[in-house]
C-alpha positions as CSV (number, residue, x, y, z in Angstrom):
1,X,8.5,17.8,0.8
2,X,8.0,16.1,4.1
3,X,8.9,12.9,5.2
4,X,9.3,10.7,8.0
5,X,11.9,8.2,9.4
6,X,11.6,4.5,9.3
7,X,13.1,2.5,11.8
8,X,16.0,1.8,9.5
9,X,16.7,5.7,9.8
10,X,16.0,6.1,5.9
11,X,13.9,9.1,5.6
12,X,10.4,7.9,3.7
13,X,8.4,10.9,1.6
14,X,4.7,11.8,2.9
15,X,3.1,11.8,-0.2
16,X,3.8,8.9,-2.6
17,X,3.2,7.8,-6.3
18,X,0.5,4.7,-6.3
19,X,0.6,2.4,-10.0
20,X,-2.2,0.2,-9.1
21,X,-3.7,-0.3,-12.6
22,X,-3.5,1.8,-16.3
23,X,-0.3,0.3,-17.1
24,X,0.0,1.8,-20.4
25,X,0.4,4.6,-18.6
26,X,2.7,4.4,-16.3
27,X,6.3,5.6,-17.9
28,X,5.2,8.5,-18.5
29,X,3.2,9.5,-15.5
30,X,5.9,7.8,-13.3
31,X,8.3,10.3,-15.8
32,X,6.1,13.6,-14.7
33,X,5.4,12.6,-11.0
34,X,9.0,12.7,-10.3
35,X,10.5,15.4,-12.4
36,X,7.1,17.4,-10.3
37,X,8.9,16.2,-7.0
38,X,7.2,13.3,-6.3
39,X,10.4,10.7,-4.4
40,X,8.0,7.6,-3.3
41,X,7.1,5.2,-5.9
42,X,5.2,2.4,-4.9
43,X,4.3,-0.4,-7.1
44,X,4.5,-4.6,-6.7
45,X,5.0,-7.5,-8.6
46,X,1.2,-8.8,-8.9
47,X,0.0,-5.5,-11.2
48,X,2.7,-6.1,-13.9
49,X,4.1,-3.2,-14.3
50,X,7.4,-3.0,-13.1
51,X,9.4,-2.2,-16.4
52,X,7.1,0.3,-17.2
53,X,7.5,1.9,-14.0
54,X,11.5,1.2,-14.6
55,X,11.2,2.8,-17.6
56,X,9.5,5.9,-15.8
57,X,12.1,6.3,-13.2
58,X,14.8,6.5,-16.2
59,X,13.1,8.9,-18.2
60,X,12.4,11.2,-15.7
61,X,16.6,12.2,-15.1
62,X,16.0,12.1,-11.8
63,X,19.0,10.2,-9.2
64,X,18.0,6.6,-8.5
65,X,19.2,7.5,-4.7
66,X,16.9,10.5,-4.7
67,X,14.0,8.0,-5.1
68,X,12.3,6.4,-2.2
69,X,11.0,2.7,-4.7
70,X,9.1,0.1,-3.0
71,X,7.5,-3.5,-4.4
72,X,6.0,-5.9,-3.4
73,X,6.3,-9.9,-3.5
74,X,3.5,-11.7,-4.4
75,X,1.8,-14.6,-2.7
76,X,3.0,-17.3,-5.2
77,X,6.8,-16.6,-4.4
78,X,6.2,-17.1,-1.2
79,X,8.2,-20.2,-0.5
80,X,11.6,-19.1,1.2
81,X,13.6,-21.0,-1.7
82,X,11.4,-18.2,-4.3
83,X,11.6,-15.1,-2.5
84,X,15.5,-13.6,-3.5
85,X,14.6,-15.1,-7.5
86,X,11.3,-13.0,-7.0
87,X,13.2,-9.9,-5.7
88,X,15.8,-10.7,-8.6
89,X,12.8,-10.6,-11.4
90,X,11.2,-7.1,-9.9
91,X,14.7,-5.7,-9.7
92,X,15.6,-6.8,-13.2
93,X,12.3,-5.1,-14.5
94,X,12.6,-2.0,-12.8
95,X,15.7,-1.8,-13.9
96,X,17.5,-1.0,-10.2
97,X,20.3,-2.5,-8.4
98,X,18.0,-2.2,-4.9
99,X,14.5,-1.4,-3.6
100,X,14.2,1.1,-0.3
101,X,11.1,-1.3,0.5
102,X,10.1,-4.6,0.2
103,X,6.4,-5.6,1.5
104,X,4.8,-9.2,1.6
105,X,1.8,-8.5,-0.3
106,X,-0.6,-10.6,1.8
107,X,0.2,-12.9,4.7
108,X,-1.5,-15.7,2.4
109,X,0.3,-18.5,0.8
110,X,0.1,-19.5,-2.2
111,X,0.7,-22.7,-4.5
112,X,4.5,-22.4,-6.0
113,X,4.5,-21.7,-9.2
114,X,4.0,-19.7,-12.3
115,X,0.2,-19.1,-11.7
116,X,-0.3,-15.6,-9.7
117,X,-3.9,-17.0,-9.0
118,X,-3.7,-20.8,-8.5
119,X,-7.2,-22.6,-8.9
120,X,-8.3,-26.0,-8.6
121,X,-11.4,-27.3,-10.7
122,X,-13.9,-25.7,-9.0
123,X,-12.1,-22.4,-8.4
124,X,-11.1,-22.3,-5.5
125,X,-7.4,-20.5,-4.5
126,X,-4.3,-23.1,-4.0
127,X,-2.8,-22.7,-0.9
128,X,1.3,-23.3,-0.6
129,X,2.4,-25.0,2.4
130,X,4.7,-22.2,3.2
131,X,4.1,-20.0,6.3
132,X,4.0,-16.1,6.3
133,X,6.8,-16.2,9.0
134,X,8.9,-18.5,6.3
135,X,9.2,-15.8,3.7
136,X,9.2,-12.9,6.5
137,X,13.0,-15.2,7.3
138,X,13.7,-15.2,4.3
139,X,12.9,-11.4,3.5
140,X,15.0,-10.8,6.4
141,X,17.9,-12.5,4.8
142,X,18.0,-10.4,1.5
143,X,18.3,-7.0,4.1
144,X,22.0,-8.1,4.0
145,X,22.0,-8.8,-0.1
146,X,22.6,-4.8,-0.5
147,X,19.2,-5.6,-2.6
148,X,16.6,-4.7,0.0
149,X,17.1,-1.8,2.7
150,X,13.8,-2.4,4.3
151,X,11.1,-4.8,4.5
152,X,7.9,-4.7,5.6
153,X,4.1,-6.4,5.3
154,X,1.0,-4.8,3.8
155,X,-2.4,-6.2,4.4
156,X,-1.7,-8.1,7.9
157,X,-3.8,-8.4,10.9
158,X,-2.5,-7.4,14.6
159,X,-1.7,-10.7,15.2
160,X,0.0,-11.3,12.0
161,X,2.3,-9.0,12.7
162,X,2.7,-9.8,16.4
163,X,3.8,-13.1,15.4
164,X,6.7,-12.1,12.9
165,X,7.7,-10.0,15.9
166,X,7.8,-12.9,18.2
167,X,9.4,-15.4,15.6
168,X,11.8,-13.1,13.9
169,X,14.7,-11.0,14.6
170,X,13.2,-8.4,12.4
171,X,10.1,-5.5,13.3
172,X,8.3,-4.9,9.9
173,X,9.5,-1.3,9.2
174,X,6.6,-0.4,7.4
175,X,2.9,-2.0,7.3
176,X,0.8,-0.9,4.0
177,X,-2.7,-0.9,5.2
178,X,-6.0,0.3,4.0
179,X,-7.0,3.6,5.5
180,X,-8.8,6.7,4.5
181,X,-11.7,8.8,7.5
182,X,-14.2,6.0,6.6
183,X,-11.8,3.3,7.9
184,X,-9.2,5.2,10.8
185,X,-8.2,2.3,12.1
186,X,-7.3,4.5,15.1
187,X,-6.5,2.0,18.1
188,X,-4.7,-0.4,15.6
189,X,-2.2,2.7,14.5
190,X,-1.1,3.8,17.6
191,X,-0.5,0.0,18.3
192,X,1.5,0.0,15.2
193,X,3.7,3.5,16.0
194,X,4.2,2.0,19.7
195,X,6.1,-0.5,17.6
196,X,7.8,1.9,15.3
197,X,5.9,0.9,12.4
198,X,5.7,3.2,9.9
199,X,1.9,3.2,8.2
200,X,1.7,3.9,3.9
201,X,-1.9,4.3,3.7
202,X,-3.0,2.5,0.5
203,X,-6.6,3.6,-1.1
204,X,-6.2,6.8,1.1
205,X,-9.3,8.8,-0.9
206,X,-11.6,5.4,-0.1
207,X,-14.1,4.2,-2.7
208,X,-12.8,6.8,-5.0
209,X,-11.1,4.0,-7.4
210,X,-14.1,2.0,-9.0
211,X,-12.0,-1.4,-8.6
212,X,-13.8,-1.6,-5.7
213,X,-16.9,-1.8,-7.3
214,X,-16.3,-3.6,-10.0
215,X,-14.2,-6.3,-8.7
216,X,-15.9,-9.9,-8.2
217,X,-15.9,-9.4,-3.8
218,X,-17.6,-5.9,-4.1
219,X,-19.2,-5.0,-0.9
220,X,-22.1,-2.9,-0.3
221,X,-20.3,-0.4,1.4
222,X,-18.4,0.4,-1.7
223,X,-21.0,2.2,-3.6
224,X,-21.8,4.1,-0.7
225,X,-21.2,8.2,-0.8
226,X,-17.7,8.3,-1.6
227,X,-15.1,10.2,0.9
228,X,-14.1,13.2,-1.1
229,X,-17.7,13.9,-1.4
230,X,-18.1,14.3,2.3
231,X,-19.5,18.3,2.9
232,X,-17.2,18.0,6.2
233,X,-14.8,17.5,4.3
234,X,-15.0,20.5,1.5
235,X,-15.6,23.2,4.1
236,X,-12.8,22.7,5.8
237,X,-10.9,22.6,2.3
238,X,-12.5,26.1,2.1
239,X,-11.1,26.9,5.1
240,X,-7.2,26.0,3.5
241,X,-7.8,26.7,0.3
242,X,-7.9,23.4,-1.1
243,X,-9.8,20.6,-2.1
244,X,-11.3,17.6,-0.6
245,X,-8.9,15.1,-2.0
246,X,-6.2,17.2,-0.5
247,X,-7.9,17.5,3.2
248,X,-8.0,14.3,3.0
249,X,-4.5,13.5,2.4
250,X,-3.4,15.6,4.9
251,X,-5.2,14.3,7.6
252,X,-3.2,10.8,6.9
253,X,-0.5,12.9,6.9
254,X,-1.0,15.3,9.8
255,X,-1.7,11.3,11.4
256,X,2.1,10.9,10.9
257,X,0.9,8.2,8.1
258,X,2.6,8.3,4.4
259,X,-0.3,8.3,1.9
260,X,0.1,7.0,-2.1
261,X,-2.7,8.0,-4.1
262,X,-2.4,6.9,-7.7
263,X,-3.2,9.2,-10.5
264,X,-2.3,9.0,-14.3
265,X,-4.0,13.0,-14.8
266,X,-1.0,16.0,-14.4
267,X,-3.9,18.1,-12.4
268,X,-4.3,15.6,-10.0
269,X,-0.7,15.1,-9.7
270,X,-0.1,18.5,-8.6
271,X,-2.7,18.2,-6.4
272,X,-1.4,15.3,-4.8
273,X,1.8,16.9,-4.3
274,X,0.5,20.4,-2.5
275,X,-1.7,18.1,-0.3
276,X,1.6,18.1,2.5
277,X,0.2,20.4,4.8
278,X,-0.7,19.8,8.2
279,X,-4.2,20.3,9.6
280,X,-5.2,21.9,13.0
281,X,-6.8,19.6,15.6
282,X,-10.2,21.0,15.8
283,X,-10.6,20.1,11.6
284,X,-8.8,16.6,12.5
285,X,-11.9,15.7,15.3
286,X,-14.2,16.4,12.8
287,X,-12.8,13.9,10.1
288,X,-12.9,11.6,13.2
289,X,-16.5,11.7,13.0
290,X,-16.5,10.0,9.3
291,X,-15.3,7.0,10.5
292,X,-17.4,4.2,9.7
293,X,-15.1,1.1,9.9
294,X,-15.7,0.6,6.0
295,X,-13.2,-1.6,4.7
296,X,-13.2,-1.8,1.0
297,X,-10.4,-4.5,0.1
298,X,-11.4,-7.7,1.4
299,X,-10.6,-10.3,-1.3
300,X,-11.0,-13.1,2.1
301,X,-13.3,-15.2,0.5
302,X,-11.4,-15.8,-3.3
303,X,-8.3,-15.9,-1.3
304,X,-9.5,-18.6,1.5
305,X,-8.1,-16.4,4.3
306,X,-9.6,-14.7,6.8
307,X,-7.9,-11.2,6.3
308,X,-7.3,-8.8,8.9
309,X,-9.3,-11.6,11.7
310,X,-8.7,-8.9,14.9
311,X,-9.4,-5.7,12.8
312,X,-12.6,-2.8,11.9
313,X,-14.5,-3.8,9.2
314,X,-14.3,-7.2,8.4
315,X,-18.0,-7.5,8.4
316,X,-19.9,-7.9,5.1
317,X,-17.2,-10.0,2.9
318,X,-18.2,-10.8,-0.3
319,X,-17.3,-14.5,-2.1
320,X,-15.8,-13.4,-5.7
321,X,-13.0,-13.4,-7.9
322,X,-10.5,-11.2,-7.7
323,X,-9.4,-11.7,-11.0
């Protein structure tokens, strides 16, 4: 499989394992992913499944160091006194000395405490008084723990990023973002591999997961036609010999982007897996024309923050509960 280098030199797989949701079944489709070949997990503290995902990575027999695991903290362990206990937890659950990858979920704070969703009365989300650029110190200082070999952010803006750059001694070596053709973010990528930021594209088939139209901040966009249904994209599938879903990964990775879709169906594992192929230019200028700046996770409004403030499609948020 093919795989590119973050800027720590450890070599990161193209195509990755996403457990977002259906944690019942994740040890044993964590189990089958890898004994099909499948070396990046992703997963994060916030959709409780680390042990089962732990459990997965045992049961499939396959070396710990051949594995490519990344988590995520989540915005209630933000404070810089929380983050290495936080680590400690997700690292006790999945049952590994180390992660390759550590990610701040969200550049929002949080109230400290128990409460992954802190609300007052009416509510509203309870901000901690700790700043993104706190915990990124803090992350940085776990890098030399032997627990962490990377760290990165997921969900930032350009600025965001710009200013952990600026007040840190560390470059993020990967940002997880949202992108799939209907959101290419395409000036705020190459801004991101001028940096040597490496890009996992999360939700990289769109408004294929319903989530995003069931959850509470739903936009309108999200129940428009949804990506893999594009005719674009199923003749040039035609043209390969493979499906939408897998034209679609390749062109994230043909981008140089590493892509985790998540599936819990064998089929669609396989698929996932023999979508590492790269796709010529004149097919990748025609995906270009699907881009529609439809951004489909924008929880701004439940999480009092506005997310992603200098980037594509931040236009039609939705005020809802996440959760």
């Amino acid at each position: 499989m093919s795989g590119f280098h973050i800027r720590t030199r450890a070599k990161i797989p193209a195509v990755g394992f996403g457990t977002f949701q259906d944690p019942d079944s994740q040890e044993d489709t964590v189990s089958r992913a890898l004994q099909k070949g499948m070396r990046l997990i992703d997963t994060a503290r916030v959709y409780d499944i680390e042990r089962q995902v732990g459990q997965g990575i045992k049961k499939s027999g396959v070396l710990r160091e051949d594995i490519f695991l990344g988590t995520k903290l989540w915005c209630n362990s933000y404070h810089p006194n929380d983050v290495e206990q936080a680590l400690d937890d997700s690292l006790r659950d999945l049952d590994t000395p180390y992660v390759d990858l550590l990610l701040m979920h969200y550049p929002c704070t949080f109230k400290r405490g128990p409460e992954r969703f802190p609300r007052d009365a009416e509510g509203r989300m309870l901000h901690g008084e700790t700043t993104y650029a706190d915990t990124w110190r803090a992350m940085e200082k776990l890098t030399r723990t032997g627990k962490v070999k990377a760290i990165g952010v997921s969900n930032f803006s350009k600025g965001e990023i710009e200013t952990l750059v600026r007040e840190s001694d560390t470059v993020p070596a990967v940002h997880q973002m949202e992108v799939h053709p209907y959101l290419q973010q395409k000036g705020f990528s190459e801004w991101l591999r001028g940096k040597g930021i490496h890009v996992i594209q999360f939700s990289p088939l769109g408004n294929m997961n319903d989530f995003y139209r069931q959850t509470g901040w739903s936009k309108d966009i999200a129940h428009m036609m949804r990506v893999t249904d594009q005719p674009i994209l199923k003749e040039i599938g035609e043209k390969y010999g493979k499906s939408p879903v897998q034209v679609v990964l390749a062109w994230g990775i043909t981008s140089g982007r590493s892509v985790i879709p998540k599936s819990v169906i064998d089929w669609q594992v396989d698929e996932n897996l023999a979508a590492d192929f790269e796709l010529e230019a004149e097919d990748m200028a025609r995906i270009a024309t699907l881009d529609v700046k439809a951004r489909f996770n924008d929880p701004s409004l439940d999480y009092e923050w506005r997310l992603y403030s200098d980037l594509e499609g931040i236009d039609g948020t939705v005020r809802g509960k996440t959760h």
